[in-house]
N, C-alpha and C positions, 0 to 999 in steps of 0.2 A: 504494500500500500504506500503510494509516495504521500510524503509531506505536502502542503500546499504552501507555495512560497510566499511569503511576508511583503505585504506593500511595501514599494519604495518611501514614503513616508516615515511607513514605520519602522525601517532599516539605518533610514538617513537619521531620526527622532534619537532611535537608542545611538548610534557614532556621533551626536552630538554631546550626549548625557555622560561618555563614558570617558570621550578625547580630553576632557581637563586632565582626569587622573591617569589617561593613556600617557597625557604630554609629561606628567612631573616623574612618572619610571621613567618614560624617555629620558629625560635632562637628567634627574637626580641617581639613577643607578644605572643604566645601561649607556648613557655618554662616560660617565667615570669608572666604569670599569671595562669598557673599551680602551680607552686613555691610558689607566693603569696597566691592562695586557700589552700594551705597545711600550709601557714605560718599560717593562721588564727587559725589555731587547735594545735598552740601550746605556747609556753608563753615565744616568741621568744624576748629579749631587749638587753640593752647595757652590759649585763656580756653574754649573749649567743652569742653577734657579738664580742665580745671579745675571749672566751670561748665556743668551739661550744661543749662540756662537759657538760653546764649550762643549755642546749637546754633540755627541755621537752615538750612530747606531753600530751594535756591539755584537746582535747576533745572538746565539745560547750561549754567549760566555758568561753570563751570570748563571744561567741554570747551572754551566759547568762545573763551576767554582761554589758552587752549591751543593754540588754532590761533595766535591773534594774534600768539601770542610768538614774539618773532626765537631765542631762548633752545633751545624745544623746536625748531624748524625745523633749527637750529644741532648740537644734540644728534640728530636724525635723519639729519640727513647724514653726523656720523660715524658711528654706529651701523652704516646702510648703508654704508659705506666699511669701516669692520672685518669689516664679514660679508659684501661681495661680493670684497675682496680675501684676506681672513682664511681663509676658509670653504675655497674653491677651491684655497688653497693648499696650505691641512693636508689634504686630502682628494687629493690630488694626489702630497704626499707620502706621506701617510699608502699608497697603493696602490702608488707606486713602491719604499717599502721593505717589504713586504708581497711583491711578486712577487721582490725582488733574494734576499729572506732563504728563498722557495720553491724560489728553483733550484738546481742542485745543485752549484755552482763554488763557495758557499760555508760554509764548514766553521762550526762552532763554533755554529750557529744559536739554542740555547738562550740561550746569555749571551749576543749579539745582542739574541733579546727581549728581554730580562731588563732590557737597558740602556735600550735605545727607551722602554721600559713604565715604568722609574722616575722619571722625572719625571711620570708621568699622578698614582699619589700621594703624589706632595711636597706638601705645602702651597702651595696657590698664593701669600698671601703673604710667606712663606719663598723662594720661587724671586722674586718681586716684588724682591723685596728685595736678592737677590743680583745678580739683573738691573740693577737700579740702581746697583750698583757697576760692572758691566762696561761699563755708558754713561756714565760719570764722563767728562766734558769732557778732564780731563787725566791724571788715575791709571784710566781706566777699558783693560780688556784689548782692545776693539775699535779704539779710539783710539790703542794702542800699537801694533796691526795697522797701520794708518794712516799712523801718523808710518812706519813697519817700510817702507811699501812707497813712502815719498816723499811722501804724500796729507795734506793739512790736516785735524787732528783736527775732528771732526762734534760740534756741541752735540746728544746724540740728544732728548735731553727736554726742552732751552730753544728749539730753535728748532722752532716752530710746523707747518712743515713735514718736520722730522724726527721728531714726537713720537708721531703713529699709526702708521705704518710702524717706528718701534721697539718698539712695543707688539705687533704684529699678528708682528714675528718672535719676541717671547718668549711670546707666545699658541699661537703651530703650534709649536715647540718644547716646549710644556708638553702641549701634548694629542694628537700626530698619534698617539703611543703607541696611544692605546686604541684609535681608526678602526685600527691598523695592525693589531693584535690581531683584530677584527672581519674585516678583508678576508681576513687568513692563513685565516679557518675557512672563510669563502667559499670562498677558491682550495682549498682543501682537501677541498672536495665536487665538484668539478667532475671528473664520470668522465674516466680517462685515456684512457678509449678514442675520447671525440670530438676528444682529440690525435693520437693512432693514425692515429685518418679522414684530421684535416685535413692531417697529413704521406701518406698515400697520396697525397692528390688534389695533392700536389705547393705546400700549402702551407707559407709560410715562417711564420718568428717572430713579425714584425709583422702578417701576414693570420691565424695563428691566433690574436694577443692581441686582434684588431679584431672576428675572427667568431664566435672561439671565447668567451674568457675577458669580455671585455664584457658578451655577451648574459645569461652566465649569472650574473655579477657583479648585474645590475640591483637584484636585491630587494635584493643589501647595498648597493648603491649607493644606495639609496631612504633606505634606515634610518640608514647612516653622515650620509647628507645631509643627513637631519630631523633628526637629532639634535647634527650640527655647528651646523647653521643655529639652532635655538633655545639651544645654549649659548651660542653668539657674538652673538646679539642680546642676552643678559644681559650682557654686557660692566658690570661694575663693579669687582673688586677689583683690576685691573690699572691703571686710569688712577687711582686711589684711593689705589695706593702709591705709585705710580711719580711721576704729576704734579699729582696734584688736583685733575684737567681739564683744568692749562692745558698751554703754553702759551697763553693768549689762547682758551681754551677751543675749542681742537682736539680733546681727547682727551673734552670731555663727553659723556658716554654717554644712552641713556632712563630708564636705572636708574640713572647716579649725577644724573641729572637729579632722577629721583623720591626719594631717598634725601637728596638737597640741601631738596627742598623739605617734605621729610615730617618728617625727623629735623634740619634745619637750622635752616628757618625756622619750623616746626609747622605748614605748611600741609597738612594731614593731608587734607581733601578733595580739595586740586588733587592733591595728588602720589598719591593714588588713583585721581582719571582720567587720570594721566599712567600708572599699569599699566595701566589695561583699553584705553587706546589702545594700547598695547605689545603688550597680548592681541589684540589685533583685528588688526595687522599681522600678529604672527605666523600666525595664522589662517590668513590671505588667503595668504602666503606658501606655510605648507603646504599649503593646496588645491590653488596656483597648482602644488607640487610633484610631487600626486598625479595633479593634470593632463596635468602630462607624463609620467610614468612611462606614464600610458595610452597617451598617443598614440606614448610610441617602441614600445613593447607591440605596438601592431597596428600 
């Protein structure tokens, strides 16, 4: 059965209503990140923004030099370490307080959310900041837990191997709020009647949250996951306030890498193909996501 085609009127009506907001992605994000993919090919810094004379086109030598670097290698394995540790955590928690605040043993659920949810908007660095005092070597509140239970206080931010794992718990702390928000509306469409079922056929708790609430969970579980996954690869204002990357550049991120070499050094090209490699992970990552949603799917 063909569709009937839409009067020109009413074709031309909607391309008038929608071209304002058409024209400001044009200008404000696909003009400048056009701009910036062309910046990455050339060896654009502080004598070329000074002197657009100075400006040369470079070719992949910055990608190249990109690979080379021990620097970006360095900054990708934390990166991947905050978002394969980070990610699964807050997501993990983000569903377990999600179902605890669904069931019915506990009272008071509004101001419950209300609390979860207020640090999603604090400032993040305001909460950055506060968090640095609670990892204070000697006056900090975790370290007083510590000495409390007999335990040698932990330098969280001087020692190299405490400095991302203190990051990545004041990261799921700051944000499991909104995932949790997100899964409550999930569990909240989920017909009560395929609980009904699974208790006839003589299912328990753990067999209906595995058969039941899982399967139907997937698409939030799809969305929570893409959208954890691409915040948590932006990792910058946390290692930024908290350590500056270091110790010993443990905590440098791809974006405080880019951010170092754009607005630090003015290597305004390299630190341009240091985003669109960042794009391109992400990418792969999402697909690699979409991927599997398919195959648990069928």
């Amino acid at each position: 059965m063909n569709t009937p085609a839409l009067p020109i009127g009413t074709v031309r009506a909607a391309w008038f209503f929608v071209a304002p907001a058409l024209l400001l992605i044009v200008v404000f994000f696909f003009v400048p990140v056009l701009a910036a993919f062309c910046l990455s090919f050339t060896d654009f810094d502080i004598y070329a923004l000074a002197n657009p004379d100075h400006l040369r086109v470079v070719g992949l030598k910055n990608y190249q030099e990109l690979l080379a670097s021990d620097d970006f290698w360095k900054a990708i394995g934390n990166t991947f370490y905050f978002v394969l540790v980070g990610g699964p955590l807050s997501v993990g928690i983000s569903l377990g307080t999600a179902l605890l605040l669904q069931s019915k043993v506990v009272r008071f659920k509004s101001f419950f959310r209300t609390v979860f949810f207020a640090p999603v908007v604090t400032t993040i660095v305001a909460v950055a900041v506060v968090w640095r005092y609670l990892y204070h070597t000697k006056y900090g509140f975790l370290n007083y837990i510590l000495h409390f239970l007999g335990i040698n206080p932990v330098d969280w931010l001087g020692d190299p191997a405490w400095a991302m794992p203190a990051i990545i718990l004041m990261a799921v702390w700051k944000g499991f709020g909104y995932n949790m928000v997100i899964f409550i509306a999930g569990l909240q469409n989920i017909p009560d009647e395929l609980y009904e079922s699974a208790r006839i056929d003589g299912a328990g708790a753990w067999q209906q949250f595995w058969h039941v609430t899982l399967p139907m969970l997937a698409p939030t579980f799809l969305f929570v996951g893409l959208m954890t996954m691409i915040g948590y690869f932006q990792l910058f204002a946390e290692p930024y306030v908290m350590t500056l990357g270091g110790p010993l550049q443990s905590t440098v991120s791809i974006v405080y890498l880019m951010y170092e070499q754009g607005f630090k050094w003015w290597n305004l090209g390299y630190a341009a193909a240091v985003a669109f490699v960042l794009f391109a992970i992400m990418l792969v990552a999402t697909l690699i996501q979409f991927r599997l949603q398919k195959t648990d799917a069928s």
